[in-house]
C-alpha positions in Angstrom: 0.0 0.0 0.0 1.1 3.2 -1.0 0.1 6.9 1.2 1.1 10.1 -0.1 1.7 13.4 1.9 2.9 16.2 0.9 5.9 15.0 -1.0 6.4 12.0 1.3 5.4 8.0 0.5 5.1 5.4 2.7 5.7 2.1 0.9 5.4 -1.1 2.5 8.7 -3.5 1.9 10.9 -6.1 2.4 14.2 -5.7 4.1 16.9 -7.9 2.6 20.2 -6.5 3.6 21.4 -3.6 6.1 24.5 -1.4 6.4 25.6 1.6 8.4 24.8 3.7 5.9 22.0 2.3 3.6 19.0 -0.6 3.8 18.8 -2.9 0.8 15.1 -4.0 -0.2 13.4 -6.4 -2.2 12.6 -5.5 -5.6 9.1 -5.7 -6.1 10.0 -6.6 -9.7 11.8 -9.4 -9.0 15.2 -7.8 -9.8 18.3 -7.0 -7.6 18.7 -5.5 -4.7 17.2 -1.7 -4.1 19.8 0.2 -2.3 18.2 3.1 -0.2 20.7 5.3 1.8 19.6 5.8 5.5 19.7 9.3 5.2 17.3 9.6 2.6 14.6 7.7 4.8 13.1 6.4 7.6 12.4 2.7 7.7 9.9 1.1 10.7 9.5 -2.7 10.7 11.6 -5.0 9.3 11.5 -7.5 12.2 12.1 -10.9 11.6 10.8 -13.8 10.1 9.0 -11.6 7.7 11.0 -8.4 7.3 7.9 -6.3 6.1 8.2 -3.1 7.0 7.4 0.7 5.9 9.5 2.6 4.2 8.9 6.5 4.5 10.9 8.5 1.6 10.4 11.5 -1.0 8.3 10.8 -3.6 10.8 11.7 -6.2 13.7 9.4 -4.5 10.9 6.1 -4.4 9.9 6.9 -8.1 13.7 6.9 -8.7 14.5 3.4 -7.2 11.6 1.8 -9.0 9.5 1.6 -5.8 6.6 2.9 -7.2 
């Protein structure tokens, strides 16, 4: 499910991979990995066994990684 706000999208996810600096997500589409930097969002979830979570970003930066 996808929520717009002002220029802000939640997306619900799947966390995949995590570094200090970035969260990697499954590609909806089946591809590789989508590589968002932490500081370009806030991510709430992600908890094991599932990993779903939501994903808050810009609009423009989710539309750039494919997410929506």
């Amino acid at each position: 499910m996808t929520r717009y706000r002002s220029n802000l999208v939640d997306i619900e996810v799947t966390l995949r991979r995590e570094t200090p600096l970035a969260y990697g997500f499954a590609n909806p589409n089946g591809g590789a990995i989508i590589w968002v930097p932490k500081s370009r969002c806030e991510f709430e979830g992600g908890d094991p066994p599932s990993c779903r979570g939501t994903l808050t970003m810009e609009d423009w930066l989710a539309v750039d990684k494919g997410l929506t």
